[in-house]
C-alpha positions in Angstrom: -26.9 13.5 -58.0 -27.3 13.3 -54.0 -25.0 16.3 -52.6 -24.0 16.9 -49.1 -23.1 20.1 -47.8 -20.8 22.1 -45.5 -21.0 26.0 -45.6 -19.3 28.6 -44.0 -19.7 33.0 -44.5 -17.1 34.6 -46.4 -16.7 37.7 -48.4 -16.7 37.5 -52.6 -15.0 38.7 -55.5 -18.1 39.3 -58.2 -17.3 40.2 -61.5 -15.7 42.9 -62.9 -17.6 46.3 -61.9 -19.8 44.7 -59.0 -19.5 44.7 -55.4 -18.3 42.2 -53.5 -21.3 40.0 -52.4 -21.9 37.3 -49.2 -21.6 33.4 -50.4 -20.4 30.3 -49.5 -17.7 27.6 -49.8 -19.4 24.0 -50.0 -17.7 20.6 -50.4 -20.3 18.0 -51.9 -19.6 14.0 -52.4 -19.4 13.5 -55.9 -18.0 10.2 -55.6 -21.2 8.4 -57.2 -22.1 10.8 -59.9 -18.3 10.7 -61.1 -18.9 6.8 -61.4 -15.8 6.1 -59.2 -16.3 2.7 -57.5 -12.9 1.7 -55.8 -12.6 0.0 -52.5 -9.3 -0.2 -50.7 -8.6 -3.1 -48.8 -5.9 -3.6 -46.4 -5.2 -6.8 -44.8 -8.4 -7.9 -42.0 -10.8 -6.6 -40.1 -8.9 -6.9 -36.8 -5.6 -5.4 -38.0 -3.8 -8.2 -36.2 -0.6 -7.0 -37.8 1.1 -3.7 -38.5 1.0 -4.2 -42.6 -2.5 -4.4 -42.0 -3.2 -0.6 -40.5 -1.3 2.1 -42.5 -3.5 1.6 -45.6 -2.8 2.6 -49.2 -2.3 5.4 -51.6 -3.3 7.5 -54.3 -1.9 9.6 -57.5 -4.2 12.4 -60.0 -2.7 12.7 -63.1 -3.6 12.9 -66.5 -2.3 9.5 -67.7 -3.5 9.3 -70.8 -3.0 12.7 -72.0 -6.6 13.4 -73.0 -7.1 16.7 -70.7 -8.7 15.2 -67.8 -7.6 14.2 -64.5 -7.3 10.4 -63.7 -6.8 8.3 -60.2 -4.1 5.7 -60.1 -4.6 3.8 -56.6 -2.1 1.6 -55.1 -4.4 -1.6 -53.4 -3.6 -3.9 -50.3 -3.5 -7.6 -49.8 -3.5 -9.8 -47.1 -0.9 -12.3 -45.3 -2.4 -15.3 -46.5 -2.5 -13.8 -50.3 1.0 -13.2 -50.1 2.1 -16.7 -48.7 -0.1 -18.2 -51.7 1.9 -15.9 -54.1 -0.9 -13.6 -54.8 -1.6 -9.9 -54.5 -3.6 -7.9 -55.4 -3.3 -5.5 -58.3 -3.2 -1.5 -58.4 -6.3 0.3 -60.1 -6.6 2.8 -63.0 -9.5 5.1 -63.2 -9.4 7.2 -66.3 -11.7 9.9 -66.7 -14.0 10.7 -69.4 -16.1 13.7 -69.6 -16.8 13.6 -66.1 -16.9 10.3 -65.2 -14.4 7.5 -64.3 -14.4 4.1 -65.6 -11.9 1.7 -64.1 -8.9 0.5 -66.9 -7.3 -1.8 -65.0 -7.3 -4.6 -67.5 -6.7 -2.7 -70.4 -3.4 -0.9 -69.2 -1.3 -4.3 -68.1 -1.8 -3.5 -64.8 -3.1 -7.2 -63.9 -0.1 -8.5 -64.4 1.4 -6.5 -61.2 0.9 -8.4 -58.7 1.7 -7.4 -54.5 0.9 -5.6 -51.8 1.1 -2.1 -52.8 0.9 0.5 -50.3 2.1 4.2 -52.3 2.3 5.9 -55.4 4.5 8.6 -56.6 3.3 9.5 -60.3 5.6 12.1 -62.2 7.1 12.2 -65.9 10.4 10.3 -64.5 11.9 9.7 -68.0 10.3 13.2 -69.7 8.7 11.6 -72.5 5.6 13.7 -72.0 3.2 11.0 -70.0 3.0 10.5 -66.0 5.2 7.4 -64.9 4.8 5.6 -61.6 6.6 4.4 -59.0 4.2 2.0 -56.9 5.7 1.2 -53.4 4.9 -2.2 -51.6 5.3 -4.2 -49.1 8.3 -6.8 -49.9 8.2 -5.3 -53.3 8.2 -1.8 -55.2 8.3 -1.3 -58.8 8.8 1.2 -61.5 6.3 1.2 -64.5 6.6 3.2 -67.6 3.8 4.7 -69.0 4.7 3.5 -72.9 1.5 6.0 -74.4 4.0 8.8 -75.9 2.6 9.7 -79.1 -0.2 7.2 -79.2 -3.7 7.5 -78.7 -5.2 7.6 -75.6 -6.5 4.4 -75.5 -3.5 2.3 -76.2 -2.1 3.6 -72.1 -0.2 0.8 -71.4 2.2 0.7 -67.9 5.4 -1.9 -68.4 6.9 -2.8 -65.5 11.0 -1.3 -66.1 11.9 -1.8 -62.4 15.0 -3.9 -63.0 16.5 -2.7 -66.3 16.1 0.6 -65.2 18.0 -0.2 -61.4 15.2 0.8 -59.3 13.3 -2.2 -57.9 13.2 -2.9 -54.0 12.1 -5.8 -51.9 11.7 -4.0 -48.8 8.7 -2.4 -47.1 8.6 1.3 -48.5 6.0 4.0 -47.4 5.6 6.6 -50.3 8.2 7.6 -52.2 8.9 11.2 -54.5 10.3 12.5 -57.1 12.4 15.5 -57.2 15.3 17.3 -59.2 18.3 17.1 -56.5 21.0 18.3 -58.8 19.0 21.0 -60.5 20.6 18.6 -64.1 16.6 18.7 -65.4 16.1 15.1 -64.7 13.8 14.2 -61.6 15.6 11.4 -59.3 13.7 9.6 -56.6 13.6 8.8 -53.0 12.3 6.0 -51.8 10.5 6.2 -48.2 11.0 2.7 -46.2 9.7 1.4 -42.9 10.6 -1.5 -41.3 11.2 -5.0 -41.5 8.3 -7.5 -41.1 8.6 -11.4 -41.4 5.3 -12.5 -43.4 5.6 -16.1 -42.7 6.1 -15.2 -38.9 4.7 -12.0 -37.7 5.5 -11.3 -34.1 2.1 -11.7 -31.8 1.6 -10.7 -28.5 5.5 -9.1 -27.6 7.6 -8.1 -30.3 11.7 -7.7 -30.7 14.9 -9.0 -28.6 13.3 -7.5 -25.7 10.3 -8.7 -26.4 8.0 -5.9 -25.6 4.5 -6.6 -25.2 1.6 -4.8 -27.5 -0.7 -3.2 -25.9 -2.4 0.2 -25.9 -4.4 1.6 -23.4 -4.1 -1.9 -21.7 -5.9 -3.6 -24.6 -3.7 -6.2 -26.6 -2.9 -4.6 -30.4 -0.8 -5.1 -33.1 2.7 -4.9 -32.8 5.2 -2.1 -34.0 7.0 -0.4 -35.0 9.0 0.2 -31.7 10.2 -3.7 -31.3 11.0 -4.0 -35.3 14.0 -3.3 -37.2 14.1 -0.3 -39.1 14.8 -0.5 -43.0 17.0 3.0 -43.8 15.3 5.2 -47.1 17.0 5.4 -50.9 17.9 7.4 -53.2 18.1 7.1 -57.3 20.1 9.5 -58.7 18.4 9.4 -63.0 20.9 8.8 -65.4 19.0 10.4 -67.8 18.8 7.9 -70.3 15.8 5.7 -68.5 18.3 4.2 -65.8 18.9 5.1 -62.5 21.8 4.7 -60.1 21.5 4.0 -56.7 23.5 7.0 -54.6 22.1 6.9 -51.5 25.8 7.1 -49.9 26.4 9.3 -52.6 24.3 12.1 -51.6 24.9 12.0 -48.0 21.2 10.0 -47.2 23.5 7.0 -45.5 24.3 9.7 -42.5 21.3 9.1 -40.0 20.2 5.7 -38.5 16.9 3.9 -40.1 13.9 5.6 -38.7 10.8 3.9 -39.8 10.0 6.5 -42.8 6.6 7.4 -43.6 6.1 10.8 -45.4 8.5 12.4 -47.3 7.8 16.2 -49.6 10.5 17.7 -51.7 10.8 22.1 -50.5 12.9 24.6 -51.2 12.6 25.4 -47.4 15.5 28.3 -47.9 14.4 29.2 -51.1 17.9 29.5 -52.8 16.9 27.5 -55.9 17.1 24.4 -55.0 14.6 21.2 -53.7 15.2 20.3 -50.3 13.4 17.1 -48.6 11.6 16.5 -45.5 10.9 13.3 -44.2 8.3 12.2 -41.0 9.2 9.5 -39.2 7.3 6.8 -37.1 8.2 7.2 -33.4 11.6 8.9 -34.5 13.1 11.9 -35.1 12.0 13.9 -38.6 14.3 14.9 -41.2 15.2 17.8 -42.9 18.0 17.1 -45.9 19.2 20.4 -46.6 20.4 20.6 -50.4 24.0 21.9 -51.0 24.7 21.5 -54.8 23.0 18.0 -54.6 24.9 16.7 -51.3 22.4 16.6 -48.8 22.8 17.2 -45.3 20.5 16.4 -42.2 19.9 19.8 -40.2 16.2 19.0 -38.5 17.7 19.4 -34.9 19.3 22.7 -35.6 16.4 23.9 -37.7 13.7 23.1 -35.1 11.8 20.3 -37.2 12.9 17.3 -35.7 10.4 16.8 -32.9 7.2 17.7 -31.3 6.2 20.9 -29.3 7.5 18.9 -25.9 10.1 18.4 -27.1 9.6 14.2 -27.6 9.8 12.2 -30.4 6.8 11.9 -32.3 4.7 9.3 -34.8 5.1 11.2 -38.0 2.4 9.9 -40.6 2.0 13.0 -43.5 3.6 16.3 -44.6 2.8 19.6 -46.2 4.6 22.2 -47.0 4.2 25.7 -48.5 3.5 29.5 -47.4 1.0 29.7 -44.6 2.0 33.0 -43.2 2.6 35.2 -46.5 6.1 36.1 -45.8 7.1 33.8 -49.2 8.9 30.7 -47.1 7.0 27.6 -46.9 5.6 26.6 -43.4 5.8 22.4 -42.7 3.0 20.5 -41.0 3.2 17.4 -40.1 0.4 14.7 -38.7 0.9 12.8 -35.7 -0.3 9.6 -33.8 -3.3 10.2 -30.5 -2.4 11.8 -28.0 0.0 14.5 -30.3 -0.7 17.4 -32.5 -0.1 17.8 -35.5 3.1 19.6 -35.9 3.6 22.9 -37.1 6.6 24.3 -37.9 6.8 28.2 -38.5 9.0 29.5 -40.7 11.7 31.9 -39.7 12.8 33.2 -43.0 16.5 33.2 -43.8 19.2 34.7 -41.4 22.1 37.2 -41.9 24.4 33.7 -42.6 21.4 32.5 -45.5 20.1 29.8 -43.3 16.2 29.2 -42.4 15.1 27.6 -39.2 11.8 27.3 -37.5 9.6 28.0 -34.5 7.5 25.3 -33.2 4.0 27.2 -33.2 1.8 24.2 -33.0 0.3 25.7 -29.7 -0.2 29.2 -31.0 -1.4 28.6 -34.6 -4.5 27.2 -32.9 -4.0 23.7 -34.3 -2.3 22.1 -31.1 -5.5 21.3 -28.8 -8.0 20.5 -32.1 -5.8 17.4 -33.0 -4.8 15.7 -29.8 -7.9 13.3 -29.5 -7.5 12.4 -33.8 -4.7 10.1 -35.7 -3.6 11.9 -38.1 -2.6 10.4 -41.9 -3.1 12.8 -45.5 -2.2 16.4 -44.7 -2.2 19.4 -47.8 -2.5 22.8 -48.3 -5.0 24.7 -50.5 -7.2 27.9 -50.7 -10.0 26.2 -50.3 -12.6 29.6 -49.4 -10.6 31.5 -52.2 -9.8 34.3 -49.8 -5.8 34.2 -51.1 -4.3 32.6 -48.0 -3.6 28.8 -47.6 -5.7 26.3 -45.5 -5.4 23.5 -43.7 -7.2 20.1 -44.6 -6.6 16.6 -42.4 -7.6 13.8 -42.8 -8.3 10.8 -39.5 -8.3 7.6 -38.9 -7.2 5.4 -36.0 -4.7 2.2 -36.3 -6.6 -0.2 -33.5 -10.3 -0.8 -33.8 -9.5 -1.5 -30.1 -10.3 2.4 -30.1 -13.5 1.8 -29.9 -13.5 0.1 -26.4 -15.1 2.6 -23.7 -13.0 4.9 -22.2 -10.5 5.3 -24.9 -11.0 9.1 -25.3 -11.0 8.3 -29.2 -12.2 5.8 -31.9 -11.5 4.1 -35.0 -13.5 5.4 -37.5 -13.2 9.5 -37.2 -14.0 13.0 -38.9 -11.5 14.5 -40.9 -11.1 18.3 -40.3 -10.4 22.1 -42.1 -8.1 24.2 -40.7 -9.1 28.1 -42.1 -6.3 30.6 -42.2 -6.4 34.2 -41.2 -3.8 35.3 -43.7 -0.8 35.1 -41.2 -0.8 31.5 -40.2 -3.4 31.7 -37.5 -5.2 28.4 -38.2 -9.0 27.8 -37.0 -11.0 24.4 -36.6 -14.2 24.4 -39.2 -17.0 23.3 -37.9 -19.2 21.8 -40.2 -23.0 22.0 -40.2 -25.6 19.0 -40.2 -25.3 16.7 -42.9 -21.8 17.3 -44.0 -19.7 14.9 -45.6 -17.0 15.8 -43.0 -19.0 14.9 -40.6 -18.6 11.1 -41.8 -16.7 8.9 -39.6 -14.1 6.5 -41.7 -10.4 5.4 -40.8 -8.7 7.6 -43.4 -5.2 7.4 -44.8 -4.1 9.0 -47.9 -5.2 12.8 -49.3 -4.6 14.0 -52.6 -6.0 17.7 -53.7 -7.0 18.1 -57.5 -8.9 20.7 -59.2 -12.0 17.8 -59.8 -14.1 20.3 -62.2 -12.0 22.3 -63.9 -13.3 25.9 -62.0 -10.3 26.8 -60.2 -10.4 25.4 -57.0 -9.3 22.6 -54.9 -11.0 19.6 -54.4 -10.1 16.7 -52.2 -9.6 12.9 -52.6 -9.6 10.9 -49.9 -8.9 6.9 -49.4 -9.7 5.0 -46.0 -7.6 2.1 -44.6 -11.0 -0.4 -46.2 -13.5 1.0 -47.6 -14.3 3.2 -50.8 -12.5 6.1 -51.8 -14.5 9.5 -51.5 -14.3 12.8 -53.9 -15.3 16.0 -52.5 -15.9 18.4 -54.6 -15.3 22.5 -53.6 -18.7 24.0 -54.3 -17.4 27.3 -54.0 -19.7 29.8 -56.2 -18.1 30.6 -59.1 -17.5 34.0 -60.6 -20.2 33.9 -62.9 -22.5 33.0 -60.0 -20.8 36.0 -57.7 -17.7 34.3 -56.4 -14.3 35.2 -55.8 -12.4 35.7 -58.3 -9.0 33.2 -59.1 -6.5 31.8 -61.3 -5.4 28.7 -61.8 -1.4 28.3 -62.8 0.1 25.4 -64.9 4.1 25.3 -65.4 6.0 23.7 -68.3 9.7 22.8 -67.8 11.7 23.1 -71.3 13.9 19.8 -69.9 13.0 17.1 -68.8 11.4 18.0 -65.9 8.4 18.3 -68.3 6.5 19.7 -65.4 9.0 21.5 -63.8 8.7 20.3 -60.5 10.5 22.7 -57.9 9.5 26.0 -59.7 7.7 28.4 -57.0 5.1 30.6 -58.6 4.1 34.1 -56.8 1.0 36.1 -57.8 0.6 39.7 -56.7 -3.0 40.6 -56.4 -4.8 42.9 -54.2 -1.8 44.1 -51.7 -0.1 40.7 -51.0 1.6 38.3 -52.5 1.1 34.1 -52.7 3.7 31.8 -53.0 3.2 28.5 -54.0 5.5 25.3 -55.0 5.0 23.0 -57.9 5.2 19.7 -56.5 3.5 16.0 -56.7 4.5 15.0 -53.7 3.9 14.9 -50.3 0.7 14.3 -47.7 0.7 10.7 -47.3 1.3 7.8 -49.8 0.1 9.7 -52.8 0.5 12.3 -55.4 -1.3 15.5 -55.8 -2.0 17.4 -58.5 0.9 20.0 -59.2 -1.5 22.7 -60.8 -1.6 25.8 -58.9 -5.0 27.1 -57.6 -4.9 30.4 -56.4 -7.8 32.6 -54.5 -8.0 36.8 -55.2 -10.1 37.3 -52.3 -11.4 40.6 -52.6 -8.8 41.6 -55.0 -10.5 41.5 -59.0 -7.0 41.4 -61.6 -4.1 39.8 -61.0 -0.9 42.8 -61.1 2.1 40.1 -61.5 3.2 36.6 -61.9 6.7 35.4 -61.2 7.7 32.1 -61.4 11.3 31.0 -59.8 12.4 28.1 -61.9 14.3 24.7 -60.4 17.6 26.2 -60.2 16.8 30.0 -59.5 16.1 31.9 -62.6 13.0 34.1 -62.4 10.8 34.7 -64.9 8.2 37.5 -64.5 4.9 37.9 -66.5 2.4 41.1 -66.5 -0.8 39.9 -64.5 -3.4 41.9 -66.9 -6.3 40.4 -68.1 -5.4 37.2 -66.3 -8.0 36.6 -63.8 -11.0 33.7 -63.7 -8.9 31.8 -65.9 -6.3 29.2 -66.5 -2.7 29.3 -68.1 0.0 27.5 -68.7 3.6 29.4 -68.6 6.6 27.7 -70.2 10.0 28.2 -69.1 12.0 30.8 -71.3 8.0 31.4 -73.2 5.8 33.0 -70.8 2.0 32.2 -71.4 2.0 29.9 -73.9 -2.1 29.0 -73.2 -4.9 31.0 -71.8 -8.5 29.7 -71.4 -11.1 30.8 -69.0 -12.6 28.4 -66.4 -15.2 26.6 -65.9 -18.2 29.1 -64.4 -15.7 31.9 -64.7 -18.7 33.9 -67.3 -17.8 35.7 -70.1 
């Protein structure tokens, strides 16, 4: 196995009884030794039309039940597929003691054919297996996972869009799943963008205006600013495998259509319920605050809606948890050239029980290190296992026209790591010779997973064309004199078999983490929801809390849990405890 490293200094947690010892935090491309082979595709090489340039998704997941994480990715067509009646299908890559192997075929996933663009994975109906919702272009479908108390093997997906009321024939983005009414079944919004005619895409000028496209004086595709925006969705579960369509219902119908193209459920408030956040491309953002599962739109009054100068940004991905260690989530969202990426500070919550933010994209440190990139995937993890959250991007530019002289940008670009000084001070990694980051590829979607089983985050990343890439954290592990961690699973006892919503805290060495258990999020794809926390210097773990969808908290003893993972059920505590991988005896 070829691996390619990037290194920075930090301090170390040994084991027990030793001193804390120099090491390193290395990322390595373990996309060929895992066996993973998939290639995205998205339309042509000269993105002639918008469909063609915002590139496709990604969900991790164990979908077969068997213990290891596997990669559902959505796939893209082209124009003239689609007027045939073709499409192309999505891809399954199960994994099998450490390598993937493609099960397309062997899961019915041939027979969905389309443009598919994201994929929001979660255990919709609570039969125990990961579902998915696969959003497309002209079409979006829901697809049971029917592998409930079979053997691994016999994962079969059935496409359930129609009897189950949640098909859509519009362009959608992404979409997530969430519990808005705290009732233990997760309901789903659907994330749409515009409307795009693919018999007669516009060329040249676009709209009743007809406004011509061009950037930087070079002709480009056209859009979205021209098109007709198509408003979001929202399916309220029924919680008998249907859903009901209550968009109006829930108060979503009260803002115009704004081209939607990242959405992450947060408790933003942290009173017990999932809020939703929504980026928008070349409009306002969203912020649906949740009142008892009537949602209302508060961005403007929160300080989230738009960028630093106060304009109207391109909104691409979203992340969302605690940054600063004050135990309220921070929200970052990525933007086109030529604008940050956004980052909202969290305020906490006032004397009334309201949150709002400060626009600190200038003082964080990220403002002037993302101006020059397009920014897509966007997520949060601990990725030096110091015990504060960091930063990772990922780049990629719409017009290969970027690459004309003078530009100030290109296509292809690096993706970057933001590292975190414990209080939301955010600083640009610069990676040494030969690093993986240091690839240049158009980049969309970003998914975090712990690839190896040792605690720590790893990253997925899909271009716009091109092959998918795994990084894996080479962070030294415990047994080899690295900091110490734990690594937090949560069981719902509804349902919501994997309680999405629930915030766990850890108390370790002074300060406390929060994090949220979510799947969605970044941009077009699903995350893992397992919780990978970094001790830093700290050595034992002093207490655990986890704040259950709806408020309850539930508080667990931290001794003896360090270097390993658990799982904690609702109204159970630990109900499994196992060490990790290179954690030592």
């Amino acid at each position: 196995m070829r691996r390619i490293f990037l290194s920075f200094a930090v301090l170390a947690a040994g084991s027990c009884g030793s001193d804390p010892a120099p090491a390193t935090v290395r990322f390595s491309d373990a996309t060929a030794a895992m066996g993973l082979r998939y290639t995205a595709q998205c339309g042509t090489a000269e993105k002639r039309d918008i469909v063609e340039a915002n590139g496709t998704g990604v969900a991790v997941g164990d979908f077969n039940n068997d213990g290891e994480l596997d990669l559902f990715f959505a796939q893209g067509s082209t124009l003239a597929a689609l007027g045939r009646g073709d499409g192309a299908t999505p891809e399954l890559w199960i994994q099998q003691k450490g390598k993937f192997t493609r099960r397309t075929l062997e899961s019915g996933l041939t027979q969905v054919k389309g443009w598919w663009t994201g994929v929001a994975a979660a255990d919709a109906d609570g039969d125990g297996d990961l579902d998915v919702y696969l959003c497309g272009y002209m079409k979006s479908v829901y697809l049971r996972n029917d592998l409930a108390g079979a053997a691994a093997e016999s994962l079969h997906f059935t496409d359930v869009s129609a009897a189950a009321a949640l098909s859509d024939s519009a362009w959608a983005s992404g979409a997530c799943w969430f519990d808005a009414e705290n009732d233990g079944d997760l309901d789903l919004y659907l994330v749409r963008y515009l409307e795009l005619d693919p018999a007669n895409p516009p060329r040249g000028t676009v709209g009743t205006l007809h406004l011509p496209c061009v950037w930087r004086g070079m002709p480009v595709y056209c859009g979205p600013k021209g098109f007709v925006a198509t408003p979001d969705r929202f399916f309220k579960n029924n919680g008998d495998g249907t859903f009901k369509e209550s968009t109006a219902d829930c108060g979503f119908d009260k803002v115009p259509p704004s081209y939607g193209l990242g959405a992450c459920p947060l408790d933003f408030d942290r009173d017990g319920d999932t809020d939703l956040y929504v980026a928008n491309d070349s409009k306002a953002n969203f912020l649906w605050r949740n009142d008892g599962g009537k949602f209302v739109e508060c961005a403007f009054g929160a300080g989230v809606a738009l960028g630093d100068d106060g304009s109207t940004y391109s909104g691409m991905g979203v992340a969302a948890d605690d940054l600063t260690g004050d135990g309220f989530p921070e929200i970052v969202v990525t933007n086109f050239s030529d604008e940050p990426v956004s980052y909202y500070k969290n305020r906490g919550r006032d004397g009334s029980g309201r949150c709002a933010f400060d626009n600190d994209t200038a003082v964080s440190g990220i403002g002037a290190a993302t101006m020059s990139t397009l920014k897509w995937g966007v997520d949060m993890a601990d990725f030096d296992l110091d015990g504060d959250l960091d930063l990772f991007v990922a780049n990629g530019h719409v017009y290969p026209q970027a690459d004309a002289p003078d530009t100030g940008t290109r296509y292809k670009q690096q993706n970057q790591i933001f590292l975190n000084d414990g209080f939301g001070k955010l600083t640009l990694f610069k990676p040494g010779d030969g690093s993986p980051l240091l690839e240049f590829r158009s980049h969309r979607a970003l998914a975090l997973l712990d690839l190896d089983d040792d605690g720590d985050s790893d990253v997925l990343l899909v271009p716009v064309d091109g092959p998918a890439v795994l990084l894996r954290n080479e962070a030294p592990t415990p047994a080899n004199g690295g900091r110490a961690r734990l690594r937090v699973e949560v069981r719902g006892n509804g349902k919501n078999t994997e309680a999405l919503g629930a915030i766990v805290s850890i108390k370790a060495g002074g300060r406390t983490q929060s994090r949220e258990v979510r799947r969605g999020g970044s941009y077009a794809s699903s995350r893992d929801p397992r919780l990978c926390f970094g001790l830093g210097d700290a050595r034992t773990v002093d207490e655990i809390s986890v704040q259950w969808p709806g408020g309850k908290i539930e508080t667990i003893p931290g001794d003896g849990i360090v270097n390993c993972s658990i799982r904690v059920e609702q109204g159970k505590g630990i109900i499994n405890k196992r060490k990790l991988a290179g954690s030592g005896q």
